[in-house]
N, C-alpha and C positions, 0 to 999 in steps of 0.2 A: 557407640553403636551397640554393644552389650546391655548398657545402660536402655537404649529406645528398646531393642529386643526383649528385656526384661517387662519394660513397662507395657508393649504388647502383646505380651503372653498375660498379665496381668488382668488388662482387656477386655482380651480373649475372652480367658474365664469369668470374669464378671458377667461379660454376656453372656456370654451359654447356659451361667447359672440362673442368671434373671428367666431367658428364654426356658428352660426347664422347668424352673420355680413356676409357670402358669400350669402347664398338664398337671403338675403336682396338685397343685390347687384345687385344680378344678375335680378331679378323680375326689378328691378329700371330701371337697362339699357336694358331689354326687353321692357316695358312701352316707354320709350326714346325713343325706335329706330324703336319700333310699333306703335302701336295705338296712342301715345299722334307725331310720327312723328316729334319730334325734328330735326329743321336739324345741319349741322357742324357746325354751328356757334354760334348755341343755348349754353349759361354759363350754365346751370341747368345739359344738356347732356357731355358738357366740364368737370365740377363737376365729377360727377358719375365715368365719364370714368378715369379720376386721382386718383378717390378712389378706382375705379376697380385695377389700377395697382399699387396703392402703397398697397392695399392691399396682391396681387398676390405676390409684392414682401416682405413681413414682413414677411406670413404666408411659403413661399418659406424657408426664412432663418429659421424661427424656425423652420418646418423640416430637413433640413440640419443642422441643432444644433444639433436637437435631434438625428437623424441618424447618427453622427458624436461621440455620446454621448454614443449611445450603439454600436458602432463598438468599441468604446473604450474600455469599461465594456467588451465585447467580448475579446478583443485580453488578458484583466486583465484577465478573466476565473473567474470575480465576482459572486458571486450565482446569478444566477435569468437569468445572460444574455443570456442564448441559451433562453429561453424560451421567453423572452422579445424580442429578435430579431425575433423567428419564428412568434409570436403576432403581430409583428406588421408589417412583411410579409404578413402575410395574412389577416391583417386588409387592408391594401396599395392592396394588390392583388384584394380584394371585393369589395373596391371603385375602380380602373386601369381599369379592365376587366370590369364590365357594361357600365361602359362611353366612353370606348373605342371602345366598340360595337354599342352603340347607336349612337355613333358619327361617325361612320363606315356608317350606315343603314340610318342615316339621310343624311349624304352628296350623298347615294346612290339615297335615295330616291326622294332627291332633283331635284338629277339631271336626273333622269327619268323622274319627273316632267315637269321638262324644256324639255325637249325630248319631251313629249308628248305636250308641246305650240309648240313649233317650228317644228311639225310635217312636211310630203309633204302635208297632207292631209291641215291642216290649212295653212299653205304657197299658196296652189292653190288658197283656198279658200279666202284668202287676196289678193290673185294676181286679183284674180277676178271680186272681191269686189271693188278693184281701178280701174282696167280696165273697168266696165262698171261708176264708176262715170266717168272716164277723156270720157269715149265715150259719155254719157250723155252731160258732159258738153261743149264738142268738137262739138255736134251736134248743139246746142243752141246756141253756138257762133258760128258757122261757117255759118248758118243763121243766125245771125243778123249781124255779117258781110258784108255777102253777099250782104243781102238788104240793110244796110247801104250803099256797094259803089251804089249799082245801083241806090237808090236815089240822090247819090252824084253825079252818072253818068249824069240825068237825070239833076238836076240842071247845070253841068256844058255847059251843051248841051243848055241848057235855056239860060245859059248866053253868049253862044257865037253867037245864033242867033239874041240875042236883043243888038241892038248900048248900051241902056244907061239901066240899069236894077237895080234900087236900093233897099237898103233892107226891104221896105217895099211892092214892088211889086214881093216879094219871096216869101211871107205868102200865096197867093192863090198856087203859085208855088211847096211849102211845103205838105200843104193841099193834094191835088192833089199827090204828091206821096206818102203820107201815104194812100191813097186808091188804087194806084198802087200797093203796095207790095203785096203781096199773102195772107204772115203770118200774116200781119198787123203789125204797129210799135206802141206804148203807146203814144208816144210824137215826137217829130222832131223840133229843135231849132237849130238855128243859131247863132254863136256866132267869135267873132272876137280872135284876136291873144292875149288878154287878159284873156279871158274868159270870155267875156261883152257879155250882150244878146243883140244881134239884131235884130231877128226877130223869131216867133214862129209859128207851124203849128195848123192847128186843135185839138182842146182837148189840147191843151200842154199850160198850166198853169203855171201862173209866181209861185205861192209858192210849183210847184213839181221840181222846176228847182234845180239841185243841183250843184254846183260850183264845175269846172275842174279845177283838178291841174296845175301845171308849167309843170311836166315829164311827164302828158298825153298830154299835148298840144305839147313839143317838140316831142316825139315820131312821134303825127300824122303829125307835120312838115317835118318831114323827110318823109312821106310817108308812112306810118304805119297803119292801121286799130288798134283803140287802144278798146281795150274790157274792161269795167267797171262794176265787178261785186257790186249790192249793193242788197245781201240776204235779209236783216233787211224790204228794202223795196217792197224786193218780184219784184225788177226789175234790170236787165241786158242790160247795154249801151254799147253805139258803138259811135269812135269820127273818126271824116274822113276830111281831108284834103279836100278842094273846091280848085281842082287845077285853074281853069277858074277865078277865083274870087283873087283877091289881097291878102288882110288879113282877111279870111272865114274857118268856120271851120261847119263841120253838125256835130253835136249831138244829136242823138238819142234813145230811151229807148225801152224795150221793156218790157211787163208783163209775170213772169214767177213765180213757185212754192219755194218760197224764203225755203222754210225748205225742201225740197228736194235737191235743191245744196249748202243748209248748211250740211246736212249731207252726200251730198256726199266731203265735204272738210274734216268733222270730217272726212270721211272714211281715204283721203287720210290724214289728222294727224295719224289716227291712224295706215296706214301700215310704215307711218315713222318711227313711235314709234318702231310697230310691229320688222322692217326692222333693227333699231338702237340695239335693246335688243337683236333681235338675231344677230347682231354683239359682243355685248357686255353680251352673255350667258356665254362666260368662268370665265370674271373678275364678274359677279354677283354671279356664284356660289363658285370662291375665296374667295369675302366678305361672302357668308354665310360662308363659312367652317372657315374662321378667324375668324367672330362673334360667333360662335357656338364654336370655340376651346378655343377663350377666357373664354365664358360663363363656358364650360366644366374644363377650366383649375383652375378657379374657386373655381368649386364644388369638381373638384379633390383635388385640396390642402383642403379645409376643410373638406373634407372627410377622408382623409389621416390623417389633424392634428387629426380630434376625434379619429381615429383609433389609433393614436399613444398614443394620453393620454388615452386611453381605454387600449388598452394594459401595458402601463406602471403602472394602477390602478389595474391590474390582475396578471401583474407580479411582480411590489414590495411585496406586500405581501408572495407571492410564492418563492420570493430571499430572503425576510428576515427571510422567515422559511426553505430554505434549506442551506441560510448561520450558520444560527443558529442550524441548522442538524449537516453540518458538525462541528461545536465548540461543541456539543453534543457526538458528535462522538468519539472529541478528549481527552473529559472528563469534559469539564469546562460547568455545569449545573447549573449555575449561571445565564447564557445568558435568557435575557427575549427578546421577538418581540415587536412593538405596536402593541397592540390591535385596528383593527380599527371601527370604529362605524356603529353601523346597526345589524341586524341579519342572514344576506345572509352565505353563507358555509364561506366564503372566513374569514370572521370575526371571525365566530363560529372555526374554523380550527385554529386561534390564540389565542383565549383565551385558547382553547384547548390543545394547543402546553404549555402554559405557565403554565398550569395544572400540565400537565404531569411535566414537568421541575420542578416542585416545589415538587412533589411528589417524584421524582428521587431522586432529590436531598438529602431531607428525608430518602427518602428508602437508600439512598448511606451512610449517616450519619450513619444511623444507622447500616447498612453492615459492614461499615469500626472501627464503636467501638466492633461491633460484632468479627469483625475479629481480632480488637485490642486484645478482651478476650483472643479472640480460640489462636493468632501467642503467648501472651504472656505465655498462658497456656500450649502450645507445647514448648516454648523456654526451660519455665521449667522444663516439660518432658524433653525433649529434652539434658538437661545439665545435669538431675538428673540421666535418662539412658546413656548417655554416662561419667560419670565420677564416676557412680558406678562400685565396685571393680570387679562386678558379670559379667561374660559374657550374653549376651540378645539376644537371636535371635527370629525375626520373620519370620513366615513359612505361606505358604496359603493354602486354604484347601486340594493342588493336594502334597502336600510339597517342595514347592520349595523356596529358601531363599528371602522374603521379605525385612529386615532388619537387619541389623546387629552391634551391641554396638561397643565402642571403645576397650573395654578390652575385649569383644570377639574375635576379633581380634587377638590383641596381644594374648592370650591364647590360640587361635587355632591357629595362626601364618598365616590368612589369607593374600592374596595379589593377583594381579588382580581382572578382572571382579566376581566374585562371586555371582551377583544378579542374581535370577529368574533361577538358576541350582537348582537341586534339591540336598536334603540330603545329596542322596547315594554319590554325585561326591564333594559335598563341606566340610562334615565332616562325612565319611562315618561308624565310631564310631559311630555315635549316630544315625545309622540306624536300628539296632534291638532293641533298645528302643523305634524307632518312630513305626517300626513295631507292637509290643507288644500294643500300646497304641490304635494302631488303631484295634486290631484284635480282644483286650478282652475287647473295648467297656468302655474302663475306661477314664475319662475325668482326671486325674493326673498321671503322672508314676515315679518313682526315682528309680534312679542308679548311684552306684558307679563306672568309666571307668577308665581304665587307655589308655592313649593316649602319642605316641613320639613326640615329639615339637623339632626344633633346638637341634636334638640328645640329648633332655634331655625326660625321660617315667614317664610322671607326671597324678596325681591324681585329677580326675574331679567330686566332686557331682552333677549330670547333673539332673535335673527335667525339665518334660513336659507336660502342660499341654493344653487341647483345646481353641481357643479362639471363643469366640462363640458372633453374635450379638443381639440386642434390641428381636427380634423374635424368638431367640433360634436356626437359622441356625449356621450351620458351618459356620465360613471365614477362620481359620488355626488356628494353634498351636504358642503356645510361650515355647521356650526352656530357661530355665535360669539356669548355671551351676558357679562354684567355683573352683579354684586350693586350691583343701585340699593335695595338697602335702605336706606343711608345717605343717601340723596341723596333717598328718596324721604320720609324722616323727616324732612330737614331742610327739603321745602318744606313737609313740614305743619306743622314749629315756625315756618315763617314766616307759614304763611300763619296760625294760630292766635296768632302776635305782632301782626298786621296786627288781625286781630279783637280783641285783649286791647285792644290802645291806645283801636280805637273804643269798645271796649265804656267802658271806662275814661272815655271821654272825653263818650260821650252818655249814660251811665248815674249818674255820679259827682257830676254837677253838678245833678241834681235831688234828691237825695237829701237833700241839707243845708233845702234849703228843705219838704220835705216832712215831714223830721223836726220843722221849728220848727211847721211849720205845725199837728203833730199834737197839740203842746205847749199850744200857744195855744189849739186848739178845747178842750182838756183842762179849760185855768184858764177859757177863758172862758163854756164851756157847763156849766160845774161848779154852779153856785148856778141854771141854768135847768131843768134835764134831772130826771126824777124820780128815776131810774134813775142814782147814780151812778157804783154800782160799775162797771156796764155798759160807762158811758163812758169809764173811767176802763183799764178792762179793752182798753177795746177801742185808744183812742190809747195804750196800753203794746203791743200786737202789732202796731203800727204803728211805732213806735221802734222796738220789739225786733229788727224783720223789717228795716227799714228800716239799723241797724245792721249785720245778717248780709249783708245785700246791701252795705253799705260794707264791711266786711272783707272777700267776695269779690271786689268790684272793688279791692281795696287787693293783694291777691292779683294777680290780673289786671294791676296796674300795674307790678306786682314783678315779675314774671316777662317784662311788655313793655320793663320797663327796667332790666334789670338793670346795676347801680352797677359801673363798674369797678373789677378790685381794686386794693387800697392797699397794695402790696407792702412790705414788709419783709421783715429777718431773721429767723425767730422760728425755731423748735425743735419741728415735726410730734410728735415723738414725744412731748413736753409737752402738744399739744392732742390726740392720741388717748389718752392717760391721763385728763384733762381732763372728756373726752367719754365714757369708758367708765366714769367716776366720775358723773357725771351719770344717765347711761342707771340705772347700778346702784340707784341708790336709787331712780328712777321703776319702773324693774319690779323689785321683790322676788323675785315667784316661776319668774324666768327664771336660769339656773347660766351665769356669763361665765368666757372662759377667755381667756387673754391671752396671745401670744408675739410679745415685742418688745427692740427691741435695748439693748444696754446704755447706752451712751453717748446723748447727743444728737444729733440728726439734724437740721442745720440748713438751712433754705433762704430762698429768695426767694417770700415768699406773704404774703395779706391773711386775717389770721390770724380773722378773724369770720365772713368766708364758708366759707375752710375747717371751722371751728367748727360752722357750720350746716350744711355736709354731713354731716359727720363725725354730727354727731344726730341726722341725718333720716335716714341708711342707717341707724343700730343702732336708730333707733325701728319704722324699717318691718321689721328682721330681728325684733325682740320682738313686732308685729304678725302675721307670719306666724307665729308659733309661736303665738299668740293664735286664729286662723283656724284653725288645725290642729286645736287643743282643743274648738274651738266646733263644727267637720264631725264632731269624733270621732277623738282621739285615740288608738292601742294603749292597753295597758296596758303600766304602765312608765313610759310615756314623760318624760321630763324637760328641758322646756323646755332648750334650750343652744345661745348665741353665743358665738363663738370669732374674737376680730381676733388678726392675724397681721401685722406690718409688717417688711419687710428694707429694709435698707438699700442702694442698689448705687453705683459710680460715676455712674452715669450717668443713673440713675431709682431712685425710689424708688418698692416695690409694697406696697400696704395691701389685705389681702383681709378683708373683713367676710363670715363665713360662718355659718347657722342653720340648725336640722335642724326648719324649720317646713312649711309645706304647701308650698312648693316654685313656680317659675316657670310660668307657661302657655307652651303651644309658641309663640305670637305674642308673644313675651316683647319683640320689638324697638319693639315699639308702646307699650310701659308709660314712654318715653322722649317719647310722645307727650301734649300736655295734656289733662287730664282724661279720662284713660282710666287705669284704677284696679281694681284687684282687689278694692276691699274696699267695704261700704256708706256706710259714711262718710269715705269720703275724698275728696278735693279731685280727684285725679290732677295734680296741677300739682308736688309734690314732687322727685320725679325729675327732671324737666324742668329743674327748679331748680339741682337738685344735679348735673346733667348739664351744664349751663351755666356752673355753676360751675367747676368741675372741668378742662372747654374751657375757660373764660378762663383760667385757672396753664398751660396750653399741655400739659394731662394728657387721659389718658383713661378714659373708665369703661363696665366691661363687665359685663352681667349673665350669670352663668352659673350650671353645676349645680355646687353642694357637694358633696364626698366625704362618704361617707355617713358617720355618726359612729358610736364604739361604741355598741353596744344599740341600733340605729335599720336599721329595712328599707329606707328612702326617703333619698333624698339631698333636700336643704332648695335655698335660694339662696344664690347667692355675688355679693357685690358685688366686683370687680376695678378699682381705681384706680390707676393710673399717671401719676407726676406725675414730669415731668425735674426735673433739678439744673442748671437753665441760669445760668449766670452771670448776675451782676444785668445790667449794661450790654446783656448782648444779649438782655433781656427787655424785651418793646415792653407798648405798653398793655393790648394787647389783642393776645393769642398764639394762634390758636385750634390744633386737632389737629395739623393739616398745616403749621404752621410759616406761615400766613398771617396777615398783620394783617387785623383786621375791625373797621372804622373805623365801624360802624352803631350807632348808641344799644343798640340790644338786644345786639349781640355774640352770636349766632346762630352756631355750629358744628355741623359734623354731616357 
């Protein structure tokens, strides 16, 4: 961190000196090109001007870097770059736009300027200004001209009237027409083709005599009036050819206002000047607009660059807090910004940000072990209501099914949608319980239902009670119910054992005396009575009855006492052949079909009880097809029992199945004694073979048969399941659940 902080103070200054570095510049070659008046050739102004452009161009690329930089980050969709790129838009827009106005207004202004120098108005006034010097001076020389030749006239006239006339009898000659002239002349000298003095007039003094050039003496050789201006001495000559005279020349002066036609010469420099500028008014205000665009282009680029590091010092922070948003976003609160230094928003927004983030994070910790708590403490719930035996439903306060267990389910035999329908449609049994509960204001209600399931009318202890939360509001009900069908069969094989014994017991022991006694009145009233058939008839339906009534209390005892079994090895699958050989030849006109395993199937059982189950299921499956025929069988139809036996590790399943009249829906009751589907029968059967079945530590289930070919109706299925428990951990007496049952009758259920 020290290390980045170093390097951006570094930066820093680099920019601020670059950004600096242009005023400097610029002020430099202002001074140059101004006041201090460097011209092109000046090294100092040379300088300047190559650091102007090598500046122009570094500070050029590192814009185009950087704009290059964040077109980049742009086209990336990096955090920060729309907002870095509109930064520094309109930082480029705030320096572009005043400069480009000012530099607009200035070249306008300029050149109004110039407009108003090179006006008609100043033009006349220049025009006029020179016009009256050249007349001025036009006028002054054109006298002394004049009077130069006419003294030169005058001399030549002299000389042609005198034979011999030499240059010393010219001085009175001289003389003499310097008082001829009008204007007067300063001086009057003569002088040869040299520019040698020969002779001088009056007043004309050898130290005012000034020495004539070669090109004014050739001029006035050709005949020329040569005019010599000398301002400095406030006098204007005139040289003239002495045609009369061999090698003669007159020079003459005269005295005039030497700073008056000095400034009428400035005048005429200056309408030159005047005259050249406004020729040269386009390419002057080119140079400005050049100097001025340079100067401007300048200050635009450093203006531009601070704008751009200005921006990019506004925007990184702003991109590393909304890059770091979105990684917030995505959940990883880990992410920290730099912090940058100083106390401005921009700062304070980061340490801030990093705040938060450390607090989040916290807070998420402890969320997520919170939630660890709450998801492991509902798994628990969660497995302990659905793998408890009880059905569980949850209801809301209007009753409609919130919840519902796994063994609710199965016990109500739910399937589809069933969430958020109410009571009445989803187990409409436990609708006048829910009513009752609601009406008389009681927060618990129980009842005993009976409900048909998968054609079986089984027993529910249903309980309901309110669920209410923290504040004592309602939120709904919780219903938890039980299949007491099992438990509620097995008190009535008790209590129906309880009854067999008495019966058994006060019924059994008069019988024997009653039969003798019928015997006896028989033989003894035989030889008194007239009537003997009568009598005889009648002590025989006294036996006969008396018998019936001993075989059903013999029954009754059998079933109060059922014998433990006498386990051994024997081979199932030897006594269901056994018994389907038996069955066969008692019913003829019923078709058996048989699928059992190859080998032997050996276990631990008392091979006579099993026996006598084995014949009592296939005699009551050939009964119900018996029943079937007697209601009214299809046409077609063909008596048919099918035992089916597999073999497993673990159990062994014997299904006895017939396509006869089929189960009633209260089918759990026919396990009950004396209750019987058919006219003559006992109902004690099942019971029997049920009992049976529970002592081998098996089980036996009555269900529907798959319907058979050529059959609309499915029949009854007898389902036995009997383990393969090792001999040693077979007790006397095994009942379903693996309990011993140490009671004479051996009673399961």
């Amino acid at each position: 961190m020290a290390s980045l902080r170093r390097q951006r103070r570094v930066q820093t200054a680099v920019t601020l000196g670059l950004v600096f570095l242009g005023p400097v510049l610029v002020v430099a070659s202002v001074l140059l090109l101004g006041p201090m008046n460097q011209g092109g050739l000046s090294p100092v102004l040379r300088l300047i001007l190559l650091a102007d452009f090598v500046y122009v161009l570094l500070i050029a690329a590192l814009v185009m870097a950087r704009v290059a930089r964040m077109i980049a980050d742009r086209r990336s969709r990096s955090a920060g770059s729309r907002l870095h790129l509109r930064l520094s838009g309109v930082f480029a827009g705030v320096a572009l736009v005043p400069t480009v106005l000012v530099a607009v207004f200035a070249v306008v202004s300029v050149n109004l300027g110039l407009e108003g120098w090179f006006s008609d108005r100043v033009r006349s006034v220049v025009g006029a200004s020179l016009t009256a010097a050249q007349a001025y001076e036009a006028e002054q020389g054109g006298d002394l001209a004049q009077d130069a030749v006419a003294l030169a006239n005058y001399l030549n006239r002299a000389r042609q009237q005198a034979v011999v006339l030499r240059d010393d009898q010219l001085r009175p000659l001289l003389s003499q027409g310097q008082d001829l002239v009008q204007r007067g002349l300063k001086e009057a000298y003569l002088i040869d083709g040299t520019g040698a003095l020969k002779s001088r007039g009056d007043r004309s003094y050898l130290f005012g005599f000034e020495t004539v050039s070669e090109d004014d003496l050739a001029k006035a050789r050709s005949g020329q009036v040569v005019l010599i201006a000398d301002w400095p001495s406030n006098e204007y000559r005139a040289l003239v050819h002495l045609a009369a005279f061999p090698d003669r020349y007159l020079y003459v002066s005269r005295e005039v206002d030497g700073r008056l036609l000095s400034l009428l010469d400035d005048t005429q420099e200056t309408v030159k000047i005047y005259n050249q500028l406004e020729g040269d008014r386009g390419r002057l205000l080119l140079n400005f607009a050049l100097i001025y665009l340079g100067i401007a282009l300048i200050l635009i680029l450093a203006a531009i660059w601070l704008g751009l590091w200005f921006a990019e010092r506004l925007s990184r922070p702003v991109g590393r807090l909304a890059g770091a948003a979105q990684r917030v976003g995505a959940g990883d609160l880990d992410v920290r910004v730099t912090e940058e230094e100083g106390d401005d928003e921009i700062a304070m927004l980061g340490r801030l940000f990093n705040q938060m983030t450390r607090q989040l994070k916290g807070q998420r910790v402890a969320l997520m072990e919170s939630h660890a708590r709450t998801e492991e403490q509902r798994r628990l719930f969660d497995s302990v209501l659905s793998n408890v035996t009880a059905g569980v439903m949850g209801l809301d306060a209007g009753g409609r099914v919130e919840f519902v267990n796994r063994a609710a389910t199965r016990l109500l035999d739910l399937s589809g949608a069933f969430h958020d329908l109410p009571i009445a449609e989803t187990v409409p049994e436990f609708l006048p319980l829910y009513d009752s509960l609601r009406e008389d204001s009681r927060s618990v209600a129980q009842e005993e239902l009976r409900l048909t399931r998968r054609g079986k009318l089984e027993s529910l202890l249903v309980r309901m009670s309110e669920r209410r939360g923290a504040e004592g509001a309602l939120e709904g009900y919780v219903v938890a119910f039980d299949d007491v069908t099992d438990l509620v069969s097995a008190q009535r094989m008790a209590a129906w054992g309880d009854v067999a014994r008495r019966i058994a017991h006060e019924i059994k022991n008069p019988l024997t005396p009653i039969a003798l006694s019928a015997e006896r009145l028989k033989r003894k009233f035989r030889t008194q009575v007239r009537d003997v058939e009568d009598l005889e008839g009648l002590t025989d339906v006294i036996v006969r009855q008396t018998n019936d009534l001993r075989r059903i209390v013999d029954e009754f005892s059998k079933f109060a006492r059922m014998p433990e079994p006498d386990r051994r090895e024997n081979d199932l699958l030897q006594l269901v052949k056994d018994a389907l050989t038996l069955q066969k030849a008692g019913q003829p006109g019923v078709r058996f079909a048989a699928t059992l395993p190859e080998g032997p199937v050996m276990m631990d059982l008392d091979a006579t009880m099993i026996m006598q189950a084995l014949t009592n299921l296939i005699k009551n499956a050939g009964e119900a097809t018996e029943s079937l025929v007697e209601k009214g069988a299809p046409a077609g139809y063909v008596p048919e029992i099918r035992v089916e036996l597999t073999a497993g590790d673990s159990e062994n399943l014997l299904r006895i199945m017939d396509n006869g009249i089929g189960l009633p829906e209260d089918r759990a009751r026919l396990f009950e004694p004396y209750v019987t589907t058919r006219e003559k029968g006992t109902g004690l059967g099942l019971p029997i073979v049920k009992k049976i079945i529970e002592e081998h530590g098996g089980s036996l289930a009555l269900l529907d048969a798959p319907v058979f070919d050529g059959n609309a109706h499915s029949g009854a299925m007898a389902e036995i399941r009997l383990p393969r428990l090792a001999r040693r951990r077979m007790g006397r007496n095994i009942g379903p659940q693996g309990q011993t049952n140490n009671s004479p009758q051996g009673q399961g259920g």
